[in-house]
C-alpha positions as CSV (number, residue, x, y, z in Angstrom):
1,X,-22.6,23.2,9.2
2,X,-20.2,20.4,9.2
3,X,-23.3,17.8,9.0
4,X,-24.6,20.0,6.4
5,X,-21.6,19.6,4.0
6,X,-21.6,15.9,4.7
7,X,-25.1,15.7,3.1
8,X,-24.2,18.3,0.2
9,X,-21.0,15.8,0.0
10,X,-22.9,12.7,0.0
11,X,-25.5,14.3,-2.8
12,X,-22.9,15.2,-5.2
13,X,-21.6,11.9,-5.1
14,X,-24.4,9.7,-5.6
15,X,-25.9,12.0,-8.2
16,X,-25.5,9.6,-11.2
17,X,-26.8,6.6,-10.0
18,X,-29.9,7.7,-7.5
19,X,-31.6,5.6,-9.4
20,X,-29.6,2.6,-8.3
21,X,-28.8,3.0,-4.8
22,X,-31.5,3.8,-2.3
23,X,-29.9,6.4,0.2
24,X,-33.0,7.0,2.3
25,X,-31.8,4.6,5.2
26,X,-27.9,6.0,4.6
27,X,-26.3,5.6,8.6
28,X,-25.2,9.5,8.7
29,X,-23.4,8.9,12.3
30,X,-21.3,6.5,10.8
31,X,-20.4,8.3,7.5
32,X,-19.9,11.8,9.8
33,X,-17.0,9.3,11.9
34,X,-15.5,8.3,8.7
35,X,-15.7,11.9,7.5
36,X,-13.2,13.0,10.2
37,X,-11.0,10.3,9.6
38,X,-10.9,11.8,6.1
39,X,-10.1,15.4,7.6
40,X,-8.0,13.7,10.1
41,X,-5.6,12.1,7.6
42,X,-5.1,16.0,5.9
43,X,-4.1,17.4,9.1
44,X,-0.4,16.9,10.5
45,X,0.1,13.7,12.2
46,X,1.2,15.0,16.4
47,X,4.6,13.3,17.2
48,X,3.1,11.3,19.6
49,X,1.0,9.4,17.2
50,X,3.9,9.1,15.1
51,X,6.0,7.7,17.2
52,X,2.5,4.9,18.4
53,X,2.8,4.3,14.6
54,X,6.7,3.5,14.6
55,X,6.7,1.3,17.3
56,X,3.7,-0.7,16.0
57,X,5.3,-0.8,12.5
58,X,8.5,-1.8,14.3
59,X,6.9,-4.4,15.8
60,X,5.8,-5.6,12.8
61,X,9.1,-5.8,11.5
62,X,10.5,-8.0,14.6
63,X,7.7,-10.3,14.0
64,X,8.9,-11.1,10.6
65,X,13.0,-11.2,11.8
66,X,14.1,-10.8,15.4
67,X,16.7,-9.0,16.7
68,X,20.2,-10.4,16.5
69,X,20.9,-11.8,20.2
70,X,24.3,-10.2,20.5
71,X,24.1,-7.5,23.3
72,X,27.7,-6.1,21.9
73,X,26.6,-5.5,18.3
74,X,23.3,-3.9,19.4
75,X,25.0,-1.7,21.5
76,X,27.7,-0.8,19.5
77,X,25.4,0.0,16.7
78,X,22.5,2.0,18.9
79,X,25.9,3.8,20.1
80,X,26.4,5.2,16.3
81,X,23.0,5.9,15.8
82,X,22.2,7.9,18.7
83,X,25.0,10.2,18.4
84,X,24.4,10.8,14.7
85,X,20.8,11.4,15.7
86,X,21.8,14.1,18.4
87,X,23.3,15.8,15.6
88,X,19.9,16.4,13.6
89,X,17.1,19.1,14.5
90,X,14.8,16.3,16.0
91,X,17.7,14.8,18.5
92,X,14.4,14.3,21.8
93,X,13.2,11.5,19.7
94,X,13.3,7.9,21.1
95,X,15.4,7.1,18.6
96,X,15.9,3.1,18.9
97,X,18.7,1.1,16.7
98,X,18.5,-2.7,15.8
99,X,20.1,-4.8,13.5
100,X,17.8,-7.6,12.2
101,X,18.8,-11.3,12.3
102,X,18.3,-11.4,8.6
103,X,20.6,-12.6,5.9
104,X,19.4,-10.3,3.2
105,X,20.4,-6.9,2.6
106,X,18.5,-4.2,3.5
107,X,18.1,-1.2,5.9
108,X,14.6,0.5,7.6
109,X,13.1,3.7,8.9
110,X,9.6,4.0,10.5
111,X,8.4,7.1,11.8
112,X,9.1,8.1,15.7
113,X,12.9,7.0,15.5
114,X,13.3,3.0,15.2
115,X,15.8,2.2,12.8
116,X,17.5,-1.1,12.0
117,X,19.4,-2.5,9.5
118,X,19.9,-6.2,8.3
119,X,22.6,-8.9,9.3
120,X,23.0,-9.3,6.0
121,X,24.4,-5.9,4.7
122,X,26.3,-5.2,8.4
123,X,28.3,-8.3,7.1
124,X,28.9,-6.7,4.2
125,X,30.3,-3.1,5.4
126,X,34.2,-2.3,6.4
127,X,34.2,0.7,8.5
128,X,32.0,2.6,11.1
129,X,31.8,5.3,8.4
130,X,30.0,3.2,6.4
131,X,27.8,1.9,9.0
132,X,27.3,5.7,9.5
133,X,25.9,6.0,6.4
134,X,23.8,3.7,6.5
135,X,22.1,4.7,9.4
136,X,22.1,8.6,8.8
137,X,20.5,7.7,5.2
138,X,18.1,6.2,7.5
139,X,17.9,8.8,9.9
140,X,17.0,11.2,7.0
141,X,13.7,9.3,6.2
142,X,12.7,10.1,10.2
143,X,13.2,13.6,10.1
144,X,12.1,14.4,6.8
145,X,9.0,12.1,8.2
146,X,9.1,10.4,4.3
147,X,7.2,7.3,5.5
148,X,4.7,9.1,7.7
149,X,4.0,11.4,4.7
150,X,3.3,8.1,2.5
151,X,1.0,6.8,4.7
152,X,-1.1,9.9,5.3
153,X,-1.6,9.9,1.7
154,X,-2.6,6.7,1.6
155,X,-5.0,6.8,4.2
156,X,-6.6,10.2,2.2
157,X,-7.3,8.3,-1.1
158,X,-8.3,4.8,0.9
159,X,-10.8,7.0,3.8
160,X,-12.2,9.3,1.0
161,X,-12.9,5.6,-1.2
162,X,-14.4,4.4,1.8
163,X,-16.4,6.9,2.4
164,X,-17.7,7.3,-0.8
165,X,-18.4,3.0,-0.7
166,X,-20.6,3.5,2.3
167,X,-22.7,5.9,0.5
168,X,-23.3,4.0,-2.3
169,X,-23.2,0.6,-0.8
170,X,-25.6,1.8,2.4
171,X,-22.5,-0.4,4.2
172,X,-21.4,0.9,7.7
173,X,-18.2,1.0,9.7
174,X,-15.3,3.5,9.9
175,X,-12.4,1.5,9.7
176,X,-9.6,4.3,9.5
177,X,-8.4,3.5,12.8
178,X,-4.9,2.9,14.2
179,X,-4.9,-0.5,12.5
180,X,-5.3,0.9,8.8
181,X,-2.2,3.3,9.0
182,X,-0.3,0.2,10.4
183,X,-1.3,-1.8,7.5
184,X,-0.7,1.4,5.2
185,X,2.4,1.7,7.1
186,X,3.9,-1.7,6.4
187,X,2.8,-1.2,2.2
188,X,4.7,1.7,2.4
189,X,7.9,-0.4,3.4
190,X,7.2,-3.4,1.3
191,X,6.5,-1.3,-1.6
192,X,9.6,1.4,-0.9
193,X,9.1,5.5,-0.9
194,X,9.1,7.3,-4.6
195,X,12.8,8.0,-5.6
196,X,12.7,11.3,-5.0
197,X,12.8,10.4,-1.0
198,X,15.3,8.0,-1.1
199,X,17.8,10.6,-3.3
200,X,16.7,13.3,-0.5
201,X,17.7,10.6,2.0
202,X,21.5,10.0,0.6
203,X,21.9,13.8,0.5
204,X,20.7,14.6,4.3
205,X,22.2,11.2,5.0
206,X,26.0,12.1,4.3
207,X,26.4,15.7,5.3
208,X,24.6,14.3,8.8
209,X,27.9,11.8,8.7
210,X,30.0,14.0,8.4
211,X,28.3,16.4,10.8
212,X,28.9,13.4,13.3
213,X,32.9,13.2,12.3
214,X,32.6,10.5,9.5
215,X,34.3,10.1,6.4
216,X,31.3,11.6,4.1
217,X,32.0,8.7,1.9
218,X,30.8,6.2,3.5
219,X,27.5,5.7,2.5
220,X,28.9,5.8,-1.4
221,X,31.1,2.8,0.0
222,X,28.2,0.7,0.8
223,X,26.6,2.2,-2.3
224,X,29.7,1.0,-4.2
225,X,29.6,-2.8,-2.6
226,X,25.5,-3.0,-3.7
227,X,26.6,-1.8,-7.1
228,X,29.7,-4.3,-7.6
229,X,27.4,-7.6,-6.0
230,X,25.3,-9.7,-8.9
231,X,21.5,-8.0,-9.2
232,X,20.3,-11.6,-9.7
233,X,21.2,-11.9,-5.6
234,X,18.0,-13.0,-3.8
235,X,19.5,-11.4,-0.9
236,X,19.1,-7.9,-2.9
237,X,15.8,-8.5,-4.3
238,X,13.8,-6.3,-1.4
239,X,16.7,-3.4,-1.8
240,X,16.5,-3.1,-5.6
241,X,12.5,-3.1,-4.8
242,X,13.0,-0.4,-2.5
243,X,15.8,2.1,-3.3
244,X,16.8,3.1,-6.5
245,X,19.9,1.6,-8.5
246,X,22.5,2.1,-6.7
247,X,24.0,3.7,-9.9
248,X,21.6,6.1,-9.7
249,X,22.3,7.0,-6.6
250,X,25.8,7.1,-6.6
251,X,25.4,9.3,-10.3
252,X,23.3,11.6,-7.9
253,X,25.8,12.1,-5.0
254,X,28.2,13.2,-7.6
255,X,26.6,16.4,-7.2
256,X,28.0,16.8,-3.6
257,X,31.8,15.7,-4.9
258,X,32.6,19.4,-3.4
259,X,31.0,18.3,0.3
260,X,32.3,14.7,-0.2
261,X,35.5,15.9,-0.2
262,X,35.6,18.2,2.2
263,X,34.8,15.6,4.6
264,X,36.7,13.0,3.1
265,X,39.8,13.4,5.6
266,X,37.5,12.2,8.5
267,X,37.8,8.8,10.7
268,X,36.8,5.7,8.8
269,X,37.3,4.1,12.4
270,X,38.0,0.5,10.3
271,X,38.9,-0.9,13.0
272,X,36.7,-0.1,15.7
273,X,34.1,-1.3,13.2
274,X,36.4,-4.7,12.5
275,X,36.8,-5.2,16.0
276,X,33.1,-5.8,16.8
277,X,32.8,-7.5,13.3
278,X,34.8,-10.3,14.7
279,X,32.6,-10.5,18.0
280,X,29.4,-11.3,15.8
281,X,30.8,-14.5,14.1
């Protein structure tokens, strides 16, 4: 039955231009593998794959900027992380935090729990709260499995294209392998998440801070410094590709002023944040 679809498939494609493309010699073994890729990509992604795709997108990442080689500031900051994390629904994950020797100023989520966040806009935060924030924004993307999502997508419309390609063309190979979603994966981040995601993000984000014992506004802080810097910044030009304004974002959050201030009494911890500021420089 299954084979039997492919070929009713496969007919209703090519229907309008039979008399172009000779599909008497069509490789149906190889078009069936690249048929359940296609069903593949509609079906939930297991956590295990997810997290094989994180850590190869991850990797990716590192490859383009390291790690910064300060044992206390990687700590510190997969010490924040981890316990904001065992405050959400997925807390089993391997979740992994990194801050990128990068001078720009940005932050990153791929699926599976790898987070990191840039040199660059560390530098520019004042308190832990703000580094919570940051990271729980972060953490929102994971658990709401935004990226994942995005690259499923992708892999539907580019599998079903191929597919369709190799019975026109008569060209073989099913290429919707591991390697695809890992390049899919890394134009997902390039290109940034639809807006709708990233406002989804800043709302998870600070009720998880303040779920964790942070001042809830400290992700409008950071959102406050972005705002006030000059847009013509080359160190904000992959941010402002990203994320929304962060206008916009701050004009959304207004909508949780009630939560915001509920949790507004909570620890800042300035300068426990200041204090491992200083041992970076």
């Amino acid at each position: 039955m299954q084979r039997l679809a492919l070929l009713a498939f496969v007919a209703l494609a090519a229907a309008p231009v039979q008399a172009q493309f000779n599909l008497r010699n069509l490789n149906i073994d190889k078009l069936m593998d690249t048929a359940k890729n296609v069903a593949k990509a509609t079906t939930e992604i297991g956590e295990q794959e997810e997290i094989g795709i994180g850590r190869d997108l991850s990797a990716r990442l590192l490859g383009a900027a390291p790690l910064m080689t300060n044992d206390g500031v990687q700590r510190y900051v997969n010490q924040v992380g981890r316990w904001l994390a065992s405050q959400t629904e997925r807390p089993d994950l391997p979740w992994q935090f990194g801050v990128l020797e990068a001078p720009q100023l940005n932050a990153f989520a791929t699926p599976g729990g790898n987070v990191f966040v840039t040199r660059g806009l560390l530098e520019r935060m004042k308190s832990e709260a703000e580094l919570a924030g940051v990271l729980a924004h972060e953490i929102s993307h994971v658990l709401r499995k935004h990226h994942l999502k995005a690259i499923q997508k992708g892999a539907q419309t580019a599998l079903a294209g191929e597919a369709l390609q190799q019975a026109l063309a008569n060209r073989g190979g099913a290429n919707a392998n591991r390697e695809k979603l890992i390049s899919l994966g890394s134009e997902v981040l390039t290109r940034g998440l639809d807006k709708g995601d990233e406002l989804e993000a800043d709302r998870l984000g600070v009720a998880i801070a303040a779920r964790g014992g942070y001042d809830a506004y400290g992700l409008p802080a950071v959102l406050q410094t972005l705002q006030a810097m000059n847009p013509q910044d080359s160190g904000l030009a992959l941010m402002f590709k990203t994320h929304p304004a962060p206008a916009e974002r701050l004009d959304a959050l207004e909508k949780l002023q009630g939560l915001l201030d509920a949790y507004a009494t909570q620890p800042q911890l300035a300068e426990r944040f200041a204090a491992t500021a200083r041992a970076r420089r």
